[in-house]
N, C-alpha and C positions, 0 to 999 in steps of 0.2 A: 516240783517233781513229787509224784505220788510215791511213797514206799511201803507204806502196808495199809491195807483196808478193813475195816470192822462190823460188818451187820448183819442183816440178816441175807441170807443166800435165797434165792431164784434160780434154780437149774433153768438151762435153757437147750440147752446139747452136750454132746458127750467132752466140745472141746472149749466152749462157754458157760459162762454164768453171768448172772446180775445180781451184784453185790450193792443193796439197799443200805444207807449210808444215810439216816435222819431223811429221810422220802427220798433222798437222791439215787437215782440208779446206776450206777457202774457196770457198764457193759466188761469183763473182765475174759481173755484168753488164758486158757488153763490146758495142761497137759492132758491126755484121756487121764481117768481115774484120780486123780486129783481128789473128786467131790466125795469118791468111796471110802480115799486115805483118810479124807477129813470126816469121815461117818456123819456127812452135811443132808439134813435131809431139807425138804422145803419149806420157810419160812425160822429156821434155825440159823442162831448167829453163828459166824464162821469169823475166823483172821485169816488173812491174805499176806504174803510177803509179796511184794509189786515193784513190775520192774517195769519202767514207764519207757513208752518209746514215740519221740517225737518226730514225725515225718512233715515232710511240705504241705501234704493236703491231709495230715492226721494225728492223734494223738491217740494210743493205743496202749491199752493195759493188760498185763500180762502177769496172772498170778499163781503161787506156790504156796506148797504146804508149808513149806519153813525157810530160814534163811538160806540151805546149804543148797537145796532145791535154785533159790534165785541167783545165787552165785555162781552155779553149774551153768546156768542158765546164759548168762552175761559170759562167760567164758568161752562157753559154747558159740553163739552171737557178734563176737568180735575176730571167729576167723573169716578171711576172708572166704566169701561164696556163700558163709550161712549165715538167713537171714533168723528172724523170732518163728515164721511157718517151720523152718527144717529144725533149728534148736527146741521150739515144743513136740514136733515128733520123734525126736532122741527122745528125749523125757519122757513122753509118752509110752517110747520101747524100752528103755533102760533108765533106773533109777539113775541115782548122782553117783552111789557107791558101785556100779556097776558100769559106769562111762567110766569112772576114773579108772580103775580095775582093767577094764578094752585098752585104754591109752596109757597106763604103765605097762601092759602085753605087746602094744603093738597090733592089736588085734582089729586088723582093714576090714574084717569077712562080718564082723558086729555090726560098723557102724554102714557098712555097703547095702547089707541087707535094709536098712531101711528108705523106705521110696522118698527122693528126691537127693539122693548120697551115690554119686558115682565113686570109682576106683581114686582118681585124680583128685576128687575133694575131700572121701575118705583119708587121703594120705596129708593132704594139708591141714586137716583136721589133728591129726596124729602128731604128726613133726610141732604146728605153734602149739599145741596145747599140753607137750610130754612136761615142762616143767612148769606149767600151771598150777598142776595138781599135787603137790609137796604136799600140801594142806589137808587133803581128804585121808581117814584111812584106811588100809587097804585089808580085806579078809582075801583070805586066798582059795576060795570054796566058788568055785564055777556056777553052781546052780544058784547059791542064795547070797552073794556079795552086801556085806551089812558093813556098815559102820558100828561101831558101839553104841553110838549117840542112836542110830535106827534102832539097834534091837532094844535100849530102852523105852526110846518112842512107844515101840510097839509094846512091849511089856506091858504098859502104866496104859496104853489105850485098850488091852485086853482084861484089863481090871476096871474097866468101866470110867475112865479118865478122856477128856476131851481133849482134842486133838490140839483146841487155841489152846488150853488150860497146859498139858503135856509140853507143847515147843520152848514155854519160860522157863518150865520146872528142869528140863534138860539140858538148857545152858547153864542154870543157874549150879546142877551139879557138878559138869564139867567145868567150870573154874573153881566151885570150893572142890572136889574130889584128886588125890593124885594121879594122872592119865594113866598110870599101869595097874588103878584098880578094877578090882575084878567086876565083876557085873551083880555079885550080890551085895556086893557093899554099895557099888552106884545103885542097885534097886533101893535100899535101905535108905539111901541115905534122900533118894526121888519122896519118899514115901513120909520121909518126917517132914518133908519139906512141905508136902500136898496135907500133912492135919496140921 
C-alpha cells in the first residue's frame, strides 16, 4: 500500500496529477484545487497523503494535501453508495472541516447539491458518518468552517512556508501545545519550530 508520495509534481487536469517519484510516474486522483492549496507549481516537489485503492482490473491513487484531508476521505468512501469519484467531489466542494460541520448539522441540502449525491444517499451519508467525526473540530461560522490546525496551516503558508514543510510543523505543535491554546501561542510556538 501506498501512503504518501514525494516528488516532483506534473499537473495534468484539474482533478490529476503525476507525482514523479525517482523517474517513476504516479498517475495520482486529487480533489479540484488540491494543487492551489499545495502552491505546487510544475516541476516543484510536493507531498502527497495517498489513499491507495485496489480494484480487480486496477490500482488507483488518490491524493491530499494532509492527513485529515485523507481520513475525510476514507470516511467518506466506506458508506455505502460512495465510491472515491463521489468522496473526491465532496472534497472538491467542501473542505474536511466543512463536511464535518454539514454532518454534525444534519445538513442533506450541502451534500445533495453536489452532482452524483441524491436525497436517499445524502441521508445514508449523514446517519453512518454522524459519529465518525468526534475527531474533527468544529468552528461554528457558515461561510469559513476552519479547523485550528487549517488556520495555522494557512498562516505559516501566508508567510511564505511550504505546504509539505507546514503539514509536519502542525502536528508536531498540536501534540507539544495544550489543545485550548490559543492561536498566537500555537503560531509562536509553529515558528520556533520552523528556525
Amino acid at each position: 500500500m501506498i501512503a504518501r508520495l514525494t516528488g516532483t509534481y506534473s499537473g495534468l487536469n484539474l482533478n490529476q496529477c503525476i507525482v514523479d517519484v525517482n523517474g517513476v510516474g504516479y498517475l495520482v486522483h486529487i480533489p479540484v484545487g488540491t494543487a492551489e492549496k499545495l502552491s505546487a507549481q510544475e516541476g516543484e516537489n510536493i507531498s502527497l497523503a495517498v489513499h491507495t485503492a485496489v480494484r480487480e482490473d486496477a490500482i488507483q491513487l488518490y491524493g491530499f494535501k494532509n492527513i485529515q484531508d485523507k481520513s475525510v476521505f476514507s470516511k467518506l468512501i466506506s458508506v455505502s453508495g460512495i465510491g472515491p469519484k463521489i468522496g473526491l467531489a465532496i472534497l472538491s466542494d467542501m473542505s474536511a472541516s466543512q463536511i464535518a460541520v454539514a454532518i454534525q448539522r444534519d445538513d442533506l441540502h450541502r451534500f445533495v447539491k453536489i452532482p452524483g449525491i441524491g436525497k436517499k444517499t445524502g441521508q445514508r451519508l449523514l446517519l453512518e458518518l454522524k459519529s465518525k467525526f468526534d475527531d474533527i473540530v468544529f468552528v461554528d461560522n457558515d461561510d469559513a468552517p476552519q479547523s485550528s490546525r487549517d488556520e495555522l496551516s494557512s498562516a505559516l503558508q501566508n508567510l511564505g512556508y511550504k505546504a509539505n514543510q507546514v503539514d509536519g510543523i502542525v502536528e508536531k505543535v498540536r501534540e507539544s501545545v495544550p489543545a485550548d491554546a490559543n492561536f498566537e501561542t500555537q503560531l509562536k510556538k509553529a515558528l520556533q519550530l520552523l528556525s
